[in-house]
C-alpha positions in Angstrom: -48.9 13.5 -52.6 -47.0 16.0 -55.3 -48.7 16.7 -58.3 -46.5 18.0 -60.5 -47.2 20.8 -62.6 -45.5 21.4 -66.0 -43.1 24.4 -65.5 -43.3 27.6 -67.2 -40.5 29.3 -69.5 -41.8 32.9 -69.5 -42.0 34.7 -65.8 -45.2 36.7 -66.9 -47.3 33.6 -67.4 -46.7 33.0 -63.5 -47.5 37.0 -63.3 -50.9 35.6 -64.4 -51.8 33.7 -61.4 -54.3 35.3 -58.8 -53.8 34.8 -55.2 -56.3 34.7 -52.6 -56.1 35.9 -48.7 -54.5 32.0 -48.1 -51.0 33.4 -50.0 -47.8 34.2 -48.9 -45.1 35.4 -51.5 -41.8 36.5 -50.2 -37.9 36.8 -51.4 -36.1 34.0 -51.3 -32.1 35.2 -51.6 -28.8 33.2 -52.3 -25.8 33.0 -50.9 -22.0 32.6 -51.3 -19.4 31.3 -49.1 -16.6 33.0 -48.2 -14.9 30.5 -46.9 -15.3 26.8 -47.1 -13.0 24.5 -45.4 -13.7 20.4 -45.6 -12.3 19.2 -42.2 -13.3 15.6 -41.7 -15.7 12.6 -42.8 -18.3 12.2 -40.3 -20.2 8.5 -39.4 -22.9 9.9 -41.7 -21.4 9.4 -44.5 -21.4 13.6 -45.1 -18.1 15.7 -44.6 -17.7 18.0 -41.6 -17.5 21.2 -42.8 -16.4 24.7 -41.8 -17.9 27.6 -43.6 -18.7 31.1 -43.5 -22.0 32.1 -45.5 -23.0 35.7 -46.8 -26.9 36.3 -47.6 -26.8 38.0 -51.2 -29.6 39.8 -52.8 -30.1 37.9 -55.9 -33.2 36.6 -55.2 -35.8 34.0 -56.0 -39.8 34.7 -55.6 -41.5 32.4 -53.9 -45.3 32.7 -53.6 -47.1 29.6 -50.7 -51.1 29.7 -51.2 -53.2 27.3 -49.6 -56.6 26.3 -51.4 -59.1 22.9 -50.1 -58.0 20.0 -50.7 -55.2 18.2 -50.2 -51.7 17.2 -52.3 -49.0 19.7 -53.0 -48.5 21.7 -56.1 -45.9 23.6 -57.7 -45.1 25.6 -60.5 -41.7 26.7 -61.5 -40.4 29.5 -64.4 -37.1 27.5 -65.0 -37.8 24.3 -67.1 -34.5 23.2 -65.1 -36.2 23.1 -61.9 -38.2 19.3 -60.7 -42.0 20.1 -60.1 -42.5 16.5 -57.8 -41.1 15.3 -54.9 -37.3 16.1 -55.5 -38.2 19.3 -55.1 -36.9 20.9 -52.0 -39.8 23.0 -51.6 -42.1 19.8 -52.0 -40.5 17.8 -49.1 -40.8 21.0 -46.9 -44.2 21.0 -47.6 -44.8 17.4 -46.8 -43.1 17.5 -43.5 -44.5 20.6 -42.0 -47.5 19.1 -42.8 -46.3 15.9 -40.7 -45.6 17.8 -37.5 -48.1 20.8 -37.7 -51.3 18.1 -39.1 -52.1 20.4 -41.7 -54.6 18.8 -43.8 -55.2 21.9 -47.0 -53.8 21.3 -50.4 -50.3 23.8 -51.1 -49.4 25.2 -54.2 -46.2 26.6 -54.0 -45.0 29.2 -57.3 -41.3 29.7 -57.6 -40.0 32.2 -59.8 -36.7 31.6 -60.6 -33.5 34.3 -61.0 -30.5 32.1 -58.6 -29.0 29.6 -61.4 -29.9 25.8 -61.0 -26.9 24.1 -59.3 -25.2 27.4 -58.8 -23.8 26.8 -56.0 -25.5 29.6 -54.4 -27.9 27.8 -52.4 -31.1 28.2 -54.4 -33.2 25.4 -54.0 -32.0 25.6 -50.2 -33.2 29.2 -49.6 -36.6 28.1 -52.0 -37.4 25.4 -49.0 -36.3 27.7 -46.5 -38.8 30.3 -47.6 -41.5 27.6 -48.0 -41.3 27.0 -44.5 -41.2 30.5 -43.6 -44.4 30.6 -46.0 -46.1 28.1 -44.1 -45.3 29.2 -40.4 -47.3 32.4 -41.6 -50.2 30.9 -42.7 -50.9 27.5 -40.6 -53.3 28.4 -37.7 -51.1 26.0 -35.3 -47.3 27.6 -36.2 -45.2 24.7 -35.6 -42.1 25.7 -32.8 -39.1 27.1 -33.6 -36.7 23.7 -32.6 -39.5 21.7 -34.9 -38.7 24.2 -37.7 -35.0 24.0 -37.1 -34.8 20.5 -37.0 -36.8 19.8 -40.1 -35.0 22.3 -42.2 -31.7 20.6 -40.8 -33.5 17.1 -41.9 -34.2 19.1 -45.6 -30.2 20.1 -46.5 -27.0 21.3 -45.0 -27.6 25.2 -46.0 -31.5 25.5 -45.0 -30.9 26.1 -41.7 -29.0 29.2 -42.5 -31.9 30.5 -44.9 -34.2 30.6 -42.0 -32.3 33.4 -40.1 -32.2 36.6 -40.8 -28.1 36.8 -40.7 -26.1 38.6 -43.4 -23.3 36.1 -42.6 -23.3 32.8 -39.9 -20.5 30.4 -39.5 -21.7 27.0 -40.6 -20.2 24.0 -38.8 -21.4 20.2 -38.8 -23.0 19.7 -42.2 -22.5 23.8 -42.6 -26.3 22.9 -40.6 -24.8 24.7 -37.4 -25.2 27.9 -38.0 -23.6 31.3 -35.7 -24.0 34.7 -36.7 -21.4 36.5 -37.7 -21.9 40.2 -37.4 -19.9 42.4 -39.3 -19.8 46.6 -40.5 -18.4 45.2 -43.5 -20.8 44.9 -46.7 -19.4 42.9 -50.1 -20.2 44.1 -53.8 -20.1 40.8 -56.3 -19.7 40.2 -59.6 -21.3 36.6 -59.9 -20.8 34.6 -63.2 -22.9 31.1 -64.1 -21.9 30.1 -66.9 -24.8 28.0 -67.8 -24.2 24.4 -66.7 -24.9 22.9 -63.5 -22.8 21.1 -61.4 -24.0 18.6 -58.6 -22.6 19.3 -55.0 -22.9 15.3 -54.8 -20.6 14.8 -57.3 -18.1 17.2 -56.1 -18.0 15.8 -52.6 -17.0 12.1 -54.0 -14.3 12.9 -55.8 -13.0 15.7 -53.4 -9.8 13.9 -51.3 -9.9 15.0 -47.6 -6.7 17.1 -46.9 -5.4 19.3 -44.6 -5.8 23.0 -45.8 -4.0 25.3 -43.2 -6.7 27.7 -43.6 -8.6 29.4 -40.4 -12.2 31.1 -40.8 -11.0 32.6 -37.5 -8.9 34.9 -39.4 -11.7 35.6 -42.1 -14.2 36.6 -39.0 -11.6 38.8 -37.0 -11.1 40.7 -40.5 -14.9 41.5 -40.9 -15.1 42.0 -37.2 -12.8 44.7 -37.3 -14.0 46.6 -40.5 -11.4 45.2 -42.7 -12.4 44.6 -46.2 -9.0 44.3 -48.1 -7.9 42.0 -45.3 -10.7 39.9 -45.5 -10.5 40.1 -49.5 -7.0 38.2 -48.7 -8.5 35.5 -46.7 -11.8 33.7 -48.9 -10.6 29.9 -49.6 -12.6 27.1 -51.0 -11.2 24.0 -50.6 -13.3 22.4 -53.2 -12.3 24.5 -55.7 -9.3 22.6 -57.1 -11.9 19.2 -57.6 -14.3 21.4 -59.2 -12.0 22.6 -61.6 -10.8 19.1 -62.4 -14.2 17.6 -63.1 -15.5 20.8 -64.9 -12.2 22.3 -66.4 -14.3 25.1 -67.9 -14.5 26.9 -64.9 -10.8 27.7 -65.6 -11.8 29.4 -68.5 -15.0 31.7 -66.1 -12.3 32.7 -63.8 -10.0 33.5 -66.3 -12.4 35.7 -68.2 -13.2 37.6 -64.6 -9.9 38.6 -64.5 -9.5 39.6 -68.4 -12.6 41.0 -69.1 -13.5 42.0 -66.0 -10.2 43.2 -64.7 -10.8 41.3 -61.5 -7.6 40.1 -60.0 -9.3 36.9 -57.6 -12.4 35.4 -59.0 -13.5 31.9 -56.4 -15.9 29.1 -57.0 -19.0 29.8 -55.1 -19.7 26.8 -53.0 -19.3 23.5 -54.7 -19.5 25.8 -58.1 -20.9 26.3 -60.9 -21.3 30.3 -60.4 -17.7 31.9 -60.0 -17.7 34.9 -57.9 -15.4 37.7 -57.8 -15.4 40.7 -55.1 -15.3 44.4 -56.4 -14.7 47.3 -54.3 -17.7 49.3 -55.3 -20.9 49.1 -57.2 -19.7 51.4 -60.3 -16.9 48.4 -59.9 -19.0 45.8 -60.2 -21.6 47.2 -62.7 -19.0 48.1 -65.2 -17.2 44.8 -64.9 -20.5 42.6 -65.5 -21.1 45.0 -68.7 -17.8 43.9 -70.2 -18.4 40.5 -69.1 -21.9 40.0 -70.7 -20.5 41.6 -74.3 -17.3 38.6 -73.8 -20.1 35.8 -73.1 -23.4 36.7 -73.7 -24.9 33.1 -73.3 -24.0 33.3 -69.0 -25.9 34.7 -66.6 -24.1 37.4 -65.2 -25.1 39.2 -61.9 -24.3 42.2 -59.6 -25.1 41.5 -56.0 -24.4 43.1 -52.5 -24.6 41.8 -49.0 -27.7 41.4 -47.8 -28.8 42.8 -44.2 
């Protein structure tokens, strides 16, 4: 059973909640895709993708307690955000409790910074953590292949949230994750403009097409230390069908590169958050200034890659 719990507007009202010995509370980061290629339709009914995730630092907080009882809780900061069962964090509470037969109540606090329907894996990385939460504080850890294969069961990207990778290549779903290991660390200028967009949507209207592109490249270019190569080599092939459904993403990436004076802004993902590599902090700092003063109504973040 959910019971859902009216979310919270104001981050300090969650700051009021006191956790006992039974609470975990860790960082739960996004991502961005460097490249995402859509190379087939699989029996499924989901597309068989190829993609190359980075783990950024932007960050949601996510807090697991356990208290007697039974029935899962949760509380949310963004009003955006489902507190019942269409939460991801919800269903990876209900099956971990499944395998592991974990009969105490969950309450599970998320304090929200990654945009709703960003594109950058937020919800994902919440259920992720959850389960990370959980694995902690259950007296009878549920195995490793269990834990992969319900996070796999959860969403495409969850899988990739439980590692500890700053990049993987996702195949399958994107739910067959390899690390990628690379000297090479990103700076990004990351712009939400304040509507969501629903990866659902995106996949139907997206037209299956051969791209060319080759994440091969991408991963030799890391490999080797080569940032301005690998600069040259990010695709999305779902960026041309988010722009047609949502043409005001034109106007984000166009902005990027006015404002911001950034010459190759890229749909994060199946969008709404438009990203943009810099080639140094004082880059990206100073280019999210002038970007916040030209829209002051979007979220506009600085983020590195994570290690």
């Amino acid at each position: 059973m959910v019971v859902a719990v009216v979310n919270r507007s104001a981050l300090n009202r969650l700051q009021e909640d006191s956790f006992g010995v039974n609470a975990v509370t860790l960082p739960a980061y996004a991502k961005v895709n460097l490249f995402l290629d859509v190379v087939g339709k699989r029996p499924d009914g989901y597309h068989e993708l190829v993609t190359l995730f980075e783990r950024v630092d932007l960050a949601d907080e996510v807090t697991v307690e356990i208290f007697p009882g039974d029935g899962t809780e949760i509380r949310c900061s963004d009003p955006q955000v489902p507190c019942d069962r269409t939460n991801l964090a919800a269903r990876a509470v209900e099956g971990y409790r499944a395998i592991a037969g974990w009969p105490s109540g969950v309450r599970i606090i998320l304090k929200k910074q990654i945009p709703v329907a960003g594109g950058l894996g937020g919800g994902s990385s919440n259920a992720a953590t959850t389960l990370l939460a959980l694995q902690r504080l259950s007296p009878r850890p549920i195995s490793q292949q269990e834990l992969l294969h319900l996070a796999k069961g959860l969403g495409a990207d969850v899988p990739f949230f439980l590692t500890e990778e700053a990049r993987a290549l996702g195949r399958g779903r994107g739910d067959e994750c390899e690390p990628v290991v690379s000297p090479v660390r990103f700076w990004h200028l990351l712009a939400a403009p304040g509507f969501p967009i629903p990866t659902k949507a995106v996949y139907q209207a997206y037209s299956l097409t051969a791209s060319g592109a080759d994440v091969r490249l991408l991963i030799r270019a890391l490999r080797d230390n080569d940032a301005s190569k690998a600069f040259d080599l990010l695709f999305n092939a779902l960026e041309p069908t988010v722009e047609r459904l949502y043409p005001a993403i034109r106007h984000v990436k166009e902005a990027i590169r006015s404002v911001g004076g950034l010459p190759r802004p890229m749909v994060s993902g199946s969008g709404s958050t438009v990203m943009a590599l810099c080639g140094s902090q004082a880059q990206a700092q100073a280019a999210a200034q002038a970007l916040k003063a030209h829209q002051p109504e979007w979220q506009v973040f600085v983020a590195q890659t994570r290690e």
